[in-house]
C-alpha positions in Angstrom: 112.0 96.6 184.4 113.0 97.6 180.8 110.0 99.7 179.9 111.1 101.1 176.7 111.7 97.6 175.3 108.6 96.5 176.1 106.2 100.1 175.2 108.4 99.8 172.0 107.4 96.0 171.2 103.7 96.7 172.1 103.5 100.0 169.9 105.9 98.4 166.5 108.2 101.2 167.3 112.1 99.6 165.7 115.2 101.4 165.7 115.7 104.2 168.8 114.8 107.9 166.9 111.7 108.0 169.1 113.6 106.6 172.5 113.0 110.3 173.9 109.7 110.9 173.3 108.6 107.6 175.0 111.0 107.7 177.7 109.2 111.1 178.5 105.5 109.2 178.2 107.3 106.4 180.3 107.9 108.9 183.1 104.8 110.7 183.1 102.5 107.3 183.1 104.5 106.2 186.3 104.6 109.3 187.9 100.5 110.0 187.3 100.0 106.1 188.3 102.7 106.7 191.7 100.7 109.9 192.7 97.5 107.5 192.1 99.3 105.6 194.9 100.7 102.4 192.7 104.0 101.1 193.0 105.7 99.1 190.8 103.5 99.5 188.0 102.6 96.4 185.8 104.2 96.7 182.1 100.8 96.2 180.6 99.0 99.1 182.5 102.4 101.1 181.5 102.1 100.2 177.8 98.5 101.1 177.7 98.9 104.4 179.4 101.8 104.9 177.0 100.1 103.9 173.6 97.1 106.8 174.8 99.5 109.5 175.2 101.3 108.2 171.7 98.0 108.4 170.0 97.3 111.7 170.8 98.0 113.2 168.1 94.5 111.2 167.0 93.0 114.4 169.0 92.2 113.6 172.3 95.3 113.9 173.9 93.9 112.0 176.9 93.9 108.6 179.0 91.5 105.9 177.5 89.0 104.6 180.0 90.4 101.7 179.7 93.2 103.3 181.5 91.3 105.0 183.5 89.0 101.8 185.3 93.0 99.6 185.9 94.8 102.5 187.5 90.9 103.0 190.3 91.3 99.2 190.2 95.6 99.4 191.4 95.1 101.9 193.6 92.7 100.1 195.7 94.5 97.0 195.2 97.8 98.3 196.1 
């Protein structure tokens, strides 16, 4: 799955100066939603976990609830 494409689409992000940075909030939404026990993570759970941790600099610095309510949701799912 090509991730960064997508996260990139989703946030208007062109050109690859930020590629880093979101490839580093790529890894960390997959890795929080794996330890959560989901596999395979949908792109559109992965965008939004992305676009929180982007945003942060808005001052929360956390996960939207949003976020929150589909990864309880996977996990029993999975």
């Amino acid at each position: 799955m090509d991730y960064l494409s997508s996260v990139k689409s989703a946030l208007g992000i062109v050109g690859e100066y930020q590629d880093a940075t979101l490839t580093e909030y790529i890894n960390a939404v997959i890795a929080f939603l794996s330890d959560c026990g989901i596999q395979n993570a949908p792109q559109d759970i992965v965008n939004r976990g992305v676009a929180d941790l982007w945003n942060f600099g808005a001052g929360s610095g956390t996960f939207s609830e949003y976020f929150k309510m589909r990864t309880i949701q996977l996990s029993y799912k999975g």
